[in-house]
N, C-alpha and C positions, 0 to 999 in steps of 0.2 A: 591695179596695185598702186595707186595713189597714198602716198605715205603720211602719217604724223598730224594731222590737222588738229589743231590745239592739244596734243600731245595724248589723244586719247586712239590706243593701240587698235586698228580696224582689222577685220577681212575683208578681202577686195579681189578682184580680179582687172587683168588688162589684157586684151585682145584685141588682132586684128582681124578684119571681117570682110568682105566680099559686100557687093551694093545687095544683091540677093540673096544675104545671109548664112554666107559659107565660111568657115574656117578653115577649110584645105579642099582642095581639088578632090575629086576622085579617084581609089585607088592607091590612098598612101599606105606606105609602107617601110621597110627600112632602107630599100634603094632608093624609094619616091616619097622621103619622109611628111610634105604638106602635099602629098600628091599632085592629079596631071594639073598643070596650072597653079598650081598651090603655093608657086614660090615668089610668083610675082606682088602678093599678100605684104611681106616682107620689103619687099625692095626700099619703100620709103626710109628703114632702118640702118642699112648697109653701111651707109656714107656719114652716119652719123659719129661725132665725138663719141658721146656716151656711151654706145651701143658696143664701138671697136674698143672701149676702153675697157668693157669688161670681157670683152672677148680676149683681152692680152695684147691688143693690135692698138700701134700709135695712129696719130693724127687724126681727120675724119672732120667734119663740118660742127662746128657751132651755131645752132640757128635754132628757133624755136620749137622746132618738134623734137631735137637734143634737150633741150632744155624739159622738153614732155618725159620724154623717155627717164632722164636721171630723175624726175622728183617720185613715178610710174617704180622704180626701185629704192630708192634712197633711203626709205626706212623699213623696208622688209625682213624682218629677222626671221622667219621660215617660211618654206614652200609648199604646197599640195598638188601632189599630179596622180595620176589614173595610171596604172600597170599599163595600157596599151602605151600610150603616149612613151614612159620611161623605155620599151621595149622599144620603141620604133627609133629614139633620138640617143638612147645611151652612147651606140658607138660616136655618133659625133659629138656628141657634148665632150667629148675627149678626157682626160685624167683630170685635166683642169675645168671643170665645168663651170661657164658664166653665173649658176647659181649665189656661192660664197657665203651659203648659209644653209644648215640643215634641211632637204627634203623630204617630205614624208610620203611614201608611193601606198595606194589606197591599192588594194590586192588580194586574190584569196588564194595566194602562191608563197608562202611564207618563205622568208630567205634571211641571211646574214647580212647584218648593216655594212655596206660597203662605204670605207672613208677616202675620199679623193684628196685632190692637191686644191689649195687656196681657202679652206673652208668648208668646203662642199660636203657632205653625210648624206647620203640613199639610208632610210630605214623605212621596212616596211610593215604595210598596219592591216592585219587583215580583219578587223572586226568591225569594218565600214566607216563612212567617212564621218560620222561625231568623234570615233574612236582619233583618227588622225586629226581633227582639231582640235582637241585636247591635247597632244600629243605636240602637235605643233605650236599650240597657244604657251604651253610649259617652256619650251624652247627658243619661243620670239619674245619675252616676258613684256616689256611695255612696248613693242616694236609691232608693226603690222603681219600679218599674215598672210600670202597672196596666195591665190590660185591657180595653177598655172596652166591647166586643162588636163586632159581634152574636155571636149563637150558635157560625156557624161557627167563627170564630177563635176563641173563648172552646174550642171541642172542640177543634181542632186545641194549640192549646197545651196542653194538657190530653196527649191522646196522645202529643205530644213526648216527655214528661215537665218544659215547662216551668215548669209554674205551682208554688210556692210553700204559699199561703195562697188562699181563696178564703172572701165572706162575701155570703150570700143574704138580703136579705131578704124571708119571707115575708108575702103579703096575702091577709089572708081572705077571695079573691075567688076565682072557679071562671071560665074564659075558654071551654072546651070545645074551644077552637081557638086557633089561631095559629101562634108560634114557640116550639117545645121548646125548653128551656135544656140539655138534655142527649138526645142521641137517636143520635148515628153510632155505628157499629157499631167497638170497641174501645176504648171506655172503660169498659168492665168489668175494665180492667186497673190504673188508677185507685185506689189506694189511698185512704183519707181517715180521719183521727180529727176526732171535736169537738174544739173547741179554748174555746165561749162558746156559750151562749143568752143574749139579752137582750130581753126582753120588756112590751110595752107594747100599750097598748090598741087599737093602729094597725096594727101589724106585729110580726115576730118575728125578730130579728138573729142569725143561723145563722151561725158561723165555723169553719171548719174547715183541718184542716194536712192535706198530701198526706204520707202516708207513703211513704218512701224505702225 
């Protein structure tokens, strides 16, 4: 979710990732939302300025993976995520959800736009995911568009050809199991240059552009 680069509005995604390629542990669920081991993923985030700041929480560290994280937001004017992911995280995302910008939940469970506190709009799109980037691109007007997962959508936009920019962070952790961040069959079609490494003692900020 790298934002605004010469002012020309992207889709993108930003994720954290396991050394062998996992986005949550095993097992998640809505008690064990990044499932078994899934949370340790995260930890790099916690203590950050940025991070607490949109969570509603003062204080927190200024240092350069904050600095990763607000520019990874800063110009997002809409979200896309996958019915499982929305099912598993809604209760904790709580009334005020760190969003603060319309989401669009990709689903074939049709339901009523729900509008939270800060910003925040759940609407859902059930006629697949070009449906909700169009949907979300209307709503982010010259602002980027980010992805927010899980996996499947993150693939699925990806074979479209709609993703942009996409930026991994990795963690020195080994999960063995879980959920692949890349795994359907035709994204070998997927082009990609680096674009940044940005490294620090916690994680490793991986940016890359999809070649056209």
């Amino acid at each position: 979710m790298l934002g605004g680069e010469n002012n020309v509005a992207k889709v993108t995604f930003d994720i954290s990732m396991s050394l062998d390629g996992f986005i949550t542990g095993p097992n998640d669920s809505v008690e064990q939302g990044l499932g078994e081991g899934g949370e340790q993923l995260h930890r790099w985030l916690y203590d950050l300025d940025s991070w607490r700041e949109r969570h509603g929480l003062d204080g927190g560290e200024s240092t350069r993976d904050a600095e990763i994280l607000d520019e990874a937001f800063r110009n997002v004017g809409a979200v896309v995520i996958g019915r499982r992911m929305f099912d598993i995280a809604e209760e904790e995302w709580g009334d005020n959800p760190p969003f603060h910008v319309p989401v669009f939940i990709v689903t074939h469970r049709p339901r009523q736009t729900i509008v939270k506190e800060g910003g925040t709009s759940y609407i859902f799109v059930t006629e697949g995911v070009e449906a909700a980037s169009e949907q979300a691109r209307a709503a982010a007007g010259d602002k980027d568009i980010s992805i927010g997962g899980g996996a499947d959508i993150i693939q699925q936009f990806l074979k479209a050809g709609m993703v942009d920019e996409l930026q991994i962070h990795i963690v020195p952790l080994l999960l063995g199991s879980g959920t692949r961040l890349f795994e359907q069959p035709g994204l070998e079609q997927v082009k990609l240059e680096r674009a940044r490494v940005v490294d620090s003692p916690t994680v490793t900020h991986v940016k890359y552009r999809v070649v056209r």
